[in-house]
N, C-alpha and C positions, 0 to 999 in steps of 0.2 A: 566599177566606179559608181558612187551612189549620185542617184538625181538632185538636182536643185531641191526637190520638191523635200526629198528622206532628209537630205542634210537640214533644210528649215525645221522638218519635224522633229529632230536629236538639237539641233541649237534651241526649240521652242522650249522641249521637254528638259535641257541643261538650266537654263532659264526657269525653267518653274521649280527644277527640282532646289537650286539655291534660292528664291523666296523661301519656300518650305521652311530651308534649314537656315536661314537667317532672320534676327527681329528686325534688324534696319537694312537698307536700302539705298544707296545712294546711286543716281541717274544723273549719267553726264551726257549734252549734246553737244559735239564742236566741231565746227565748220574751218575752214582752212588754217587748220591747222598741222603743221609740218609731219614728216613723219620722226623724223630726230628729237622733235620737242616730245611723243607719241612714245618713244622709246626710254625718254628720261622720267615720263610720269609713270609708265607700268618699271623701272628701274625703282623707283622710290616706293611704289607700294607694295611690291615684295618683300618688302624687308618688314613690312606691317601683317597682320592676320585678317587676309581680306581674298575676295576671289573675285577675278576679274574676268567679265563676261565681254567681250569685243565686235558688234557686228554693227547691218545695216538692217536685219529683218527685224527688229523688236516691235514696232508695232504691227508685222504682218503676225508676230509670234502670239502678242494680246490679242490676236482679232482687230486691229484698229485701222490697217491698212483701206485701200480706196475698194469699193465694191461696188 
């Protein structure tokens, strides 16, 4: 089973590898929000040509987390 630590380093490196291969960017934050409502927004962007990154480490993955 891989550590907290490996899985941050493969979600950081998933993360970087799509900037790479993408021009634009789009960063959503959202706080209580359901999981239902969660399941109808990635339901609608599949059906679009987009790749969808889902976590809580992004800014430990930038480097921007507390130190």
């Amino acid at each position: 089973m891989p550590s907290v630590t490996q899985k941050k380093e493969e979600y950081a490196n998933r993360m970087f590898d799509l900037l790479d291969s993408y021009s634009k960017c789009f960063v959503v934050q959202a706080d209580n929000v359901g999981s239902y409502q969660f399941l109808e927004i990635r339901r609608a962007l599949r059906e679009s040509e987009c790749a969808m990154l889902m976590g809580k480490c992004h800014t430990d993955a930038l480097g921007l987390g507390p130190q």
